[in-house]
N, C-alpha and C positions, 0 to 999 in steps of 0.2 A: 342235597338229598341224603347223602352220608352220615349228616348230624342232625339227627329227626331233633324239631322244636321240642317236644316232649324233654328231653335231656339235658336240654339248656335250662330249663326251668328249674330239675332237680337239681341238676351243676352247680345253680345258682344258691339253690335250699342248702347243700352241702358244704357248700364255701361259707352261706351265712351261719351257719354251726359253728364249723371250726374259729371263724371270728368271735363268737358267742364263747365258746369254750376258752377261748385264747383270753378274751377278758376278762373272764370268771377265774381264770387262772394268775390274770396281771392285772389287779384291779385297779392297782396303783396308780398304772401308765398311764392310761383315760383319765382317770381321776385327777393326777397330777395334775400331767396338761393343761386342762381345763381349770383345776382353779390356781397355777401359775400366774396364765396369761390374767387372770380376771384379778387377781389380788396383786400383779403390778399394775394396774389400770387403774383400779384403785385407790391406790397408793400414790401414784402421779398424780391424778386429779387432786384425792386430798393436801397434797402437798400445795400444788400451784405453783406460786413465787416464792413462797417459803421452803426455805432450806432446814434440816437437819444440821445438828453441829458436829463441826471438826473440829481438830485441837493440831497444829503445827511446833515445832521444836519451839517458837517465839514464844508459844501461850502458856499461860499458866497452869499447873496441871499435867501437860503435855506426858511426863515421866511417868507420872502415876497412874496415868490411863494408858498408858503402855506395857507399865507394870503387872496390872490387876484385868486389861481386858484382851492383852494382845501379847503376853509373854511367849509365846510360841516364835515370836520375831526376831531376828538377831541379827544387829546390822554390823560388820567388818567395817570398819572405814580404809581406803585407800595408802592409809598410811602406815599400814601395821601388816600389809604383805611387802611380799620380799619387793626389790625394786626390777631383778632383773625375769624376774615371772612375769608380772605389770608391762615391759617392752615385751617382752617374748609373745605373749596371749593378744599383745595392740596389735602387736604386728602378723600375726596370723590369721586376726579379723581384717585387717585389710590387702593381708593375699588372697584370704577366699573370696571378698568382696571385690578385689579387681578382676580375679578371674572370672569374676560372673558366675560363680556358686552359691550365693543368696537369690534366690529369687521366689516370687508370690505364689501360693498354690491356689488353682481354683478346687477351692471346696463346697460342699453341699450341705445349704442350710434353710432345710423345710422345703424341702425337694427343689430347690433352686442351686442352680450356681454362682458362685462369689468368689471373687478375689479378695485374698487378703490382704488388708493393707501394709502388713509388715512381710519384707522377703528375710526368705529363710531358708537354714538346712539343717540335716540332721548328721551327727557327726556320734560315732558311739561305737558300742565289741562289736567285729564282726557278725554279721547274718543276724544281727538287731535291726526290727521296724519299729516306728511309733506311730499307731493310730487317734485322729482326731477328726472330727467334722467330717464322718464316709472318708475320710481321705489316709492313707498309708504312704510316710516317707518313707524310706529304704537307706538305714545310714551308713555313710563317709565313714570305711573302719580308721579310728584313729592308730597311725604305725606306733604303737610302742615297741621298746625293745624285749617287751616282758612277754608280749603278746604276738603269738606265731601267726602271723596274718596272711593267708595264702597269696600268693601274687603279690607280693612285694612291688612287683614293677608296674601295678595297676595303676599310678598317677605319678608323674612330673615332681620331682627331686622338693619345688617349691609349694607344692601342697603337699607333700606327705611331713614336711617341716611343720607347715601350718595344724596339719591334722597333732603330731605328736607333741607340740606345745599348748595344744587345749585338752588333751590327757595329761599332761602335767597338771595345769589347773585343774582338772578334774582328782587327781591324786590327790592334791592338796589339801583338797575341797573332802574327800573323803578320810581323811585322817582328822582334818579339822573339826568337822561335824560330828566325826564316832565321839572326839575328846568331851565334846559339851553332853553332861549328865544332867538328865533330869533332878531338879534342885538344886544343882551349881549356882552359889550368887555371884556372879561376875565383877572385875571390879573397873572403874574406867581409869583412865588415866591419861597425862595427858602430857605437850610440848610446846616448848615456845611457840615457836612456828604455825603448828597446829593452831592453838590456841586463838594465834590470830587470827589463823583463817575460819576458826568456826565461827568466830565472833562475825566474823564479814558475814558470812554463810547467814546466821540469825541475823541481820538485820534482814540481808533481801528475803528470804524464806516468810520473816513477817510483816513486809509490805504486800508481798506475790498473796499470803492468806489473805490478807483482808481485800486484794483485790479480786481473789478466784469468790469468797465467801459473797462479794455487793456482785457479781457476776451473775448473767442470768440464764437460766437452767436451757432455754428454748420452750419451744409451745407446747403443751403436754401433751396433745393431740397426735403432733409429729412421733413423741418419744416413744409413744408408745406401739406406734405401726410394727410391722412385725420384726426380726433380730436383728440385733446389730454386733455385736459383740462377737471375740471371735468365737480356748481353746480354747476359754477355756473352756467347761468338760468336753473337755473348757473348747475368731477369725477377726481378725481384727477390726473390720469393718460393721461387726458383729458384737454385739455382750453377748454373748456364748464362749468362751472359755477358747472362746476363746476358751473355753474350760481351761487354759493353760496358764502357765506364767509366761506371760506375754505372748502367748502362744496365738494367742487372739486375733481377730479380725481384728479390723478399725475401728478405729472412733468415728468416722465419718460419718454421719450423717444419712442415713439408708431407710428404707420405706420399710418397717415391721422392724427397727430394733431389738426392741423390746420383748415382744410376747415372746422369744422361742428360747429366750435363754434356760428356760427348764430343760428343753431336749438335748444337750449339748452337756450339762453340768448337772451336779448338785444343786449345783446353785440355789439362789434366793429360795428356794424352796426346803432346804435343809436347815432348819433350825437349830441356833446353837442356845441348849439353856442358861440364864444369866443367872449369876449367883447375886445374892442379894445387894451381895458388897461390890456387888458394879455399875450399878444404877448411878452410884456420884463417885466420884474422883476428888481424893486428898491431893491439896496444894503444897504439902508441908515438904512432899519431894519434888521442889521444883528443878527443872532442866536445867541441866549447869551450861549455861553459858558460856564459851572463850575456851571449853575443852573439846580436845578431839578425843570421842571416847571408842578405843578398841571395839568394845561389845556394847548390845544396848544390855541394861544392867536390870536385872531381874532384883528386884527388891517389894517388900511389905512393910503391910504397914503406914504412918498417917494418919492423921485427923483428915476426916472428909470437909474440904469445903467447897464450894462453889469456885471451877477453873475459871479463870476470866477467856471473855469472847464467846461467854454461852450464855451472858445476861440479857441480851438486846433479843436474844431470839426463844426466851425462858418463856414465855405465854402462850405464845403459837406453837412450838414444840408437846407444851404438856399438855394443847389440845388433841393434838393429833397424837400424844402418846393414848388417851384416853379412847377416841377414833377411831387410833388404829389396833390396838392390844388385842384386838379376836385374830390379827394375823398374826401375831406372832403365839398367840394360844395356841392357834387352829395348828401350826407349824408343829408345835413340841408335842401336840398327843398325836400328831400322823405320824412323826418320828417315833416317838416312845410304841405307839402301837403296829409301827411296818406299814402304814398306809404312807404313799407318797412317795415311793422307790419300791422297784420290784426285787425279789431277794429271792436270788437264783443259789446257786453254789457261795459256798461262804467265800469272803476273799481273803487273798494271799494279808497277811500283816506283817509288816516290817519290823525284825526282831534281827538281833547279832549287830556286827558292824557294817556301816553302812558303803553300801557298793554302788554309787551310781555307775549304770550302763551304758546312757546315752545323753547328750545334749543337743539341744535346741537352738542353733543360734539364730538371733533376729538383729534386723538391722531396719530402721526407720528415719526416715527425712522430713521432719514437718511440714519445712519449706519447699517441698515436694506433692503434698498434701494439700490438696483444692479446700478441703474445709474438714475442720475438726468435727466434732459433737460434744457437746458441754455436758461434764459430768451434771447428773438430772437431781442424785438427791440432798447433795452437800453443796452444791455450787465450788468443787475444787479446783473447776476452770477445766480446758481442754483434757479430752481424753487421747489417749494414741490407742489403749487397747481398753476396753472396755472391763466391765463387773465381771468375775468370772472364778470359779475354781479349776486349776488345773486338774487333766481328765487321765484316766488309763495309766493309774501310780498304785504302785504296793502300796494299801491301806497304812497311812500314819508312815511312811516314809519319807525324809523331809525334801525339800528341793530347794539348792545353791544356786545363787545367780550371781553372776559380773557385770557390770556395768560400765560401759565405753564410750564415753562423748566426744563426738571430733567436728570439726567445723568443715571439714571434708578428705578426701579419700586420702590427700594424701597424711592423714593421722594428725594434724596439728589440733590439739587438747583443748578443748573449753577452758581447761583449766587456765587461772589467770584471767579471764574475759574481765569485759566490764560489769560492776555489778548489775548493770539494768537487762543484762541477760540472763533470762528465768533455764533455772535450774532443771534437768527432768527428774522426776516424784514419784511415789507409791503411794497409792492409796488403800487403805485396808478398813472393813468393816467387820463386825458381828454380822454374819446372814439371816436375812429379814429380822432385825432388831433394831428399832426404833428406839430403844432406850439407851441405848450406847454411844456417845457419840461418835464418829468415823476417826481414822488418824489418819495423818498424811506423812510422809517421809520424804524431806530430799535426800537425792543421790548424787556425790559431785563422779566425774570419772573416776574411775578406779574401785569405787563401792563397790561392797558385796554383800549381800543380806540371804538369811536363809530363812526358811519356812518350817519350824520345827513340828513334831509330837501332831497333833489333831489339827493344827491352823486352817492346814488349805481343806477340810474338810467342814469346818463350823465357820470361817469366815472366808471370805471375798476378797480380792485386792485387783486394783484398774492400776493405770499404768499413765501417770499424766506428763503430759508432752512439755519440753524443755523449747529454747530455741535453736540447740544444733541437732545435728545429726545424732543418733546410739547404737551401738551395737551392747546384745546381751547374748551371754551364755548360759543357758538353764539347762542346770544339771539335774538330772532326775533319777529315780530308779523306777522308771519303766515296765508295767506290767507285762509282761513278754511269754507267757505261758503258750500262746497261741500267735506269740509273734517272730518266732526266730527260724530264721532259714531252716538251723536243725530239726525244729516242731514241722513245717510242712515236707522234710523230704521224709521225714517218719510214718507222716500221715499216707503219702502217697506208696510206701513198701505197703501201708498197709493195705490199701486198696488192691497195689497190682498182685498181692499173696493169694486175691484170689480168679488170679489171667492166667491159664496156663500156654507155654507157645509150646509147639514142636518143633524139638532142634533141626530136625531135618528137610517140613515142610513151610514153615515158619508160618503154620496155621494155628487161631486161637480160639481156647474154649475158654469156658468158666469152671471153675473148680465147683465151686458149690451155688445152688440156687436156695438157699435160705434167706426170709425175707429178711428179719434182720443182717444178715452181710449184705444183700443188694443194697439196702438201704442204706449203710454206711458207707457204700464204694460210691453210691450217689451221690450223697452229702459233701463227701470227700472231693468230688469231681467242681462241683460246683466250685466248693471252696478255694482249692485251687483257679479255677477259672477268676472267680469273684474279689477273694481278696488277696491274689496275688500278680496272675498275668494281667488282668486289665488292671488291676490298679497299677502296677508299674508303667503299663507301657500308654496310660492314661497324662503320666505327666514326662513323655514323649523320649527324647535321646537325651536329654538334662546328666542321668546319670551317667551314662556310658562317656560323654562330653568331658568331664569331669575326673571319671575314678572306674574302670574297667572291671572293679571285684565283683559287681553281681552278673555282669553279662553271662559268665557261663553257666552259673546257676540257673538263672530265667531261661538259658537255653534245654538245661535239661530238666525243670521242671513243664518245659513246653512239650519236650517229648513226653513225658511220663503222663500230662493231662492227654496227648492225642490217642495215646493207649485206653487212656478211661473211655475215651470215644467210643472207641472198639466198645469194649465192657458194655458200652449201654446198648451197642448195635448189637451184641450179642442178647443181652437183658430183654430186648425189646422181640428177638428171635422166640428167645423164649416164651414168653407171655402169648405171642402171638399164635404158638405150637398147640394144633387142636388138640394133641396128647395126652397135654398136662391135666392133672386133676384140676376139676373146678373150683371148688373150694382156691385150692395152693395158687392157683391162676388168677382169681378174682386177687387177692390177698397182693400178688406180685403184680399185678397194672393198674392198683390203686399207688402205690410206692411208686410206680413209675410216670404215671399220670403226675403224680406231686411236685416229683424232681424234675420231670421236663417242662411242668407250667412255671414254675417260676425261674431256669436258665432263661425260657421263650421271653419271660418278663424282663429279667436281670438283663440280656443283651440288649435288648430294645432300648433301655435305658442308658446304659451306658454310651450303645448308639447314638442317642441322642443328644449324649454331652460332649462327645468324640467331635459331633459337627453342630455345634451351639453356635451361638453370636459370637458367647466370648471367646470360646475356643480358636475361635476364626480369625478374633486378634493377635493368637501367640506368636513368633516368629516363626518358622518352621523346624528349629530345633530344638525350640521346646513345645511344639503344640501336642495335643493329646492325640494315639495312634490309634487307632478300633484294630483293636489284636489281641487277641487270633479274629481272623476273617478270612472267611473263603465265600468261593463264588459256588452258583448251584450245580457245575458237573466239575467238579475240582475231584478228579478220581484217587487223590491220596485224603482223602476226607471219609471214613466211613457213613457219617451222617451229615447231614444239611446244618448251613449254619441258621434257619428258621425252620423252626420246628412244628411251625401251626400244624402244617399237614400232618406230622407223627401223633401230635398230640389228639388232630381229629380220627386217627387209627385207633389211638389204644381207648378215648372214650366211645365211638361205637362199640368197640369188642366191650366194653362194660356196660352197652346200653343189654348189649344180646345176652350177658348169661344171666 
């Protein structure tokens, strides 16, 4: 009786506005979306059993199509870093890995929850987070000696060892990268030794192609169900990015792979323009053979001819280039016109020398792995992490990766194996370009390859699965504007600037009631709540387990949100005060109706991930905690942790004035 029917109806009118306005304002999102899912459906049917062409180090061409469509790529071979960095970085992936600080996040992908198939941690400057898939790591400050890291004594002698020899690689890695200039032509060069061993390396790499190439994609019916991929934008169970480099879900095989990789990345949905001179690929720089080359070698130039391994599949390709061309049209005028991504504030772009923040480590067991998923458009053979751009990167920043094959924990190397054991690969493509063919890359251990200038923005790269075990560390520079400790304890000064307490009675008011500051002390509250306490304490005691530096932070930004509490109990006072102007009253419990409808929603959710199926699986010291919670007469609580009934207060008082 409180909430006359009459109300809800409007309620209902006003909410469906705001959505109306919201997509008149992001016409992109809807849009996207929708012809995402429908233009890889598409694309899968039209494919069927026909594959797209790859081009491997074995094939002809290979150079030059890496030259002219993928130069943004640059691969370090293992041979050409120092020897004792390579033990140092082995062995610091397998102290965090035995201590049981890799492990799977459950993320959220199209409002579900998923594990990913690859475990992980984030390792990176103090009071740096990285966001991917709803989900926020909180990372492992690496001890350097450069770097004043509060609480020194936050972990165990043998991981802050582990932590400071993957900031080495990370040094390395940022000295290395500033040195490569745009237009540099690199030059290869090569060793005995070496020599041989790439020449081994090309035979198996071009048996493994032509068997991933006769390999069959799976039913396209399945591929298509909803994400699979992980970030990138980028899970690895997921082609969603995984928006990441490697950051991804799995390859596994999952009901909806497919359609969601738009919401996660760029992805296939960002087109990259082809210049004319990419369409075919000069043979005349063919792959040298029997070299181990330092760099991949950026060169021009060639006579175009036809690579070999693209002949047998030349007729049904140039149908489906035919077929398919209004997607990749349709792609370059939504880009060139801002249809197809929403553009908010411009983004940060990657200028000066380059600083990565943080890394990504992942570690994957194939043989661990109930079932792969075949890569769908090339037939490159299994996936470990799916299509994806990595997500939440300084625009055009590049991203370093290491690469670590071991046959088990206790570190013994792939290296040397027999050759009948497949290598693990990168795959790269042009995003939705059909006319391109894809490339594939092995990577023996110790490889390093970066993602230079525009790559992980205009193309895509999966992650194909080897026979041993991997670890990788992806160095990134991390979009962090709204991600570092520093930015939310800022945030909340700014909120509590306007709580005043009395020193003497330790009673609180509000300094000011302008609706703009309620409205930001609101936002701010949430925030805190949303992307910071429950996402920490969502992926359970893991960190505290581990590495002690955020605990006392999380503890006092736990205080500082129970303050906001106040502020709203206060807020709420106000609004309610038959004194206040009508006008300035109606104006103040619409702002407040907003922010307590969606905490009431945002809790309820998380709620319900806190005690999901999967959740119910984790161990008890890492499952997800529902924190903050209180019970209903919890007297150090100013307000209730379900808010229906506040919310059915401040919309009567809006039915009455």
């Amino acid at each position: 009786l409180t909430f006359p029917i009459k109300y809800k109806y409007l309620l209902l009118e006003w909410l469906h506005h705001i959505w109306f306005q919201w997509k008149v304002q992001n016409p992109s999102f809807t849009k996207a979306a929708g012809d995402q899912v429908h233009k890889r459906r598409r694309l899968l049917q039209e494919l069927g059993d026909q594959k797209i062409p790859f081009l491997a180090p074995s094939d002809r061409g290979f150079q030059q199509l890496w030259d002219t469509s993928y130069s943004g790529l640059v691969l370090r071979k293992s041979c050409s870093l120092p020897a004792e960095l390579h033990s140092r970085v082995q062995a610091a992936l397998l102290t965090l890995r035995r201590k049981g600080c890799l492990l799977k996040d459950l993320v959220r992908v199209r409002d579900r929850d998923v594990f990913t198939a690859v475990s992980r941690a984030l390792l990176g400057e103090p009071g740096h987070t990285y966001r991917y898939l709803d989900t926020r790591l909180f990372a492992i400050p690496w001890h350097s000696e450069d770097i004043d890291v509060k609480g020194q004594n936050c972990c165990d002698p043998d991981l802050r060892a582990a932590c400071k020899a993957l900031w080495e690689l990370n040094t390395f890695f940022c000295t290395d990268v500033s040195q490569l200039k745009e237009g540099d032509r690199l030059t290869q060069w090569a060793k005995g030794e070496a020599e041989a061993k790439q020449g081994e390396e090309g035979d198996t790499e071009s048996k493994h192609s032509e068997d991933s190439k006769n390999s069959e994609g799976g039913d396209s019916e399945s591929r298509q169900s909803e994400e699979g991929d992980t970030e990138s934008k980028h899970s690895e169970e997921w082609d969603i990015e995984s928006k990441h480099s490697e950051e991804g879900c799995s390859g596994s095989k999952q009901e909806g792979e497919w359609e969601t990789e738009f919401k996660h990345s760029t992805e296939e949905g960002e087109s990259s323009q082809v210049k004319p001179g990419e369409t075919s690929f000069a043979a005349a720089s063919e792959h040298a053979e029997g070299k181990c080359p330092d760099w991949g070698v950026k060169a021009s130039g060639g006579t175009e001819t036809e690579p070999v391994g693209l002949k047998a599949q030349e007729k049904p390709v140039a149908e489906l280039k035919h077929s398919l061309s209004d997607y990749h049209i349709q792609d370059r005028e939504e880009h060139g016109s801002g249809q197809g991504c929403s553009q908010p504030s411009p983004p940060q772009v990657c200028s000066g020398p380059v600083k990565f923040n943080v890394t990504l480590l992942n570690y994957m067991d194939p043989a661990a792995m109930s079932q792969l998923k075949e890569e769908p458009y090339y037939g490159m053979g299994k996936m470990a992490v799916g299509w994806h751009h990595d997500e939440n990167l300084i625009t055009h920043s590049p991203v370093a990766v290491y690469s670590y094959s071991c046959h088990d924990d206790k570190g013994e190397s792939s290296e040397g194996s027999s050759s009948d054991k497949a290598c693990w690969r990168i795959g790269l493509k042009v995003a939705w370009d059909i006319h391109t063919p894809g490339l594939m890359l092995p990577l023996e251990s110790g490889d390093c390859y970066y993602m230079r200038d525009d790559l992980n923005s205009t193309h895509q790269h999966c992650v194909l699965a080897g026979d041993t075990a991997r670890f990788s560390s992806t160095h990134r520079v991390a979009e962090c504007s709204s991600g570092t400790l520093t930015y939310i304890q800022s945030r909340c000064q700014e909120a509590l600037s306007n709580l005043h307490t009395d020193p003497d009675t330790g009673s609180h008011r509000l300094v000011a009631l302008l609706p703009a500051t309620l409205q930001d002390c609101e936002e701010i509250h949430n925030e805190v709540e949303f992307e910071w306490l429950r996402q920490y304490w969502f992926q359970g005691q893991r960190y505290a387990r581990f590495c002690s530096w955020w605990t006392r932070p999380m503890e006092q930004l736990e205080k500082d949100w129970k303050l906001m509490e106040t502020m709203t109990m206060l807020f709420l006072a106000a609004v309610e005060e038959e004194d206040q102007a009508e006008e300035g009253r109606r104006e103040m419990a619409e702002i407040l109706l907003s922010a307590l409808t969606d905490r009431h929603q945002q809790r309820q959710t998380w709620r319900d991930r806190c005690h999901s199926s999967l959740a119910q699986t984790l161990p008890p010291e890492e499952a997800p905690v529902d924190r903050p919670f209180w019970g209903v007469d919890d007297p150090s609580m100013p307000l209730p942790f379900d808010l229906a009934d506040i919310i059915n207060r401040v919309e009567s008082l809006l039915w009455r004035m």
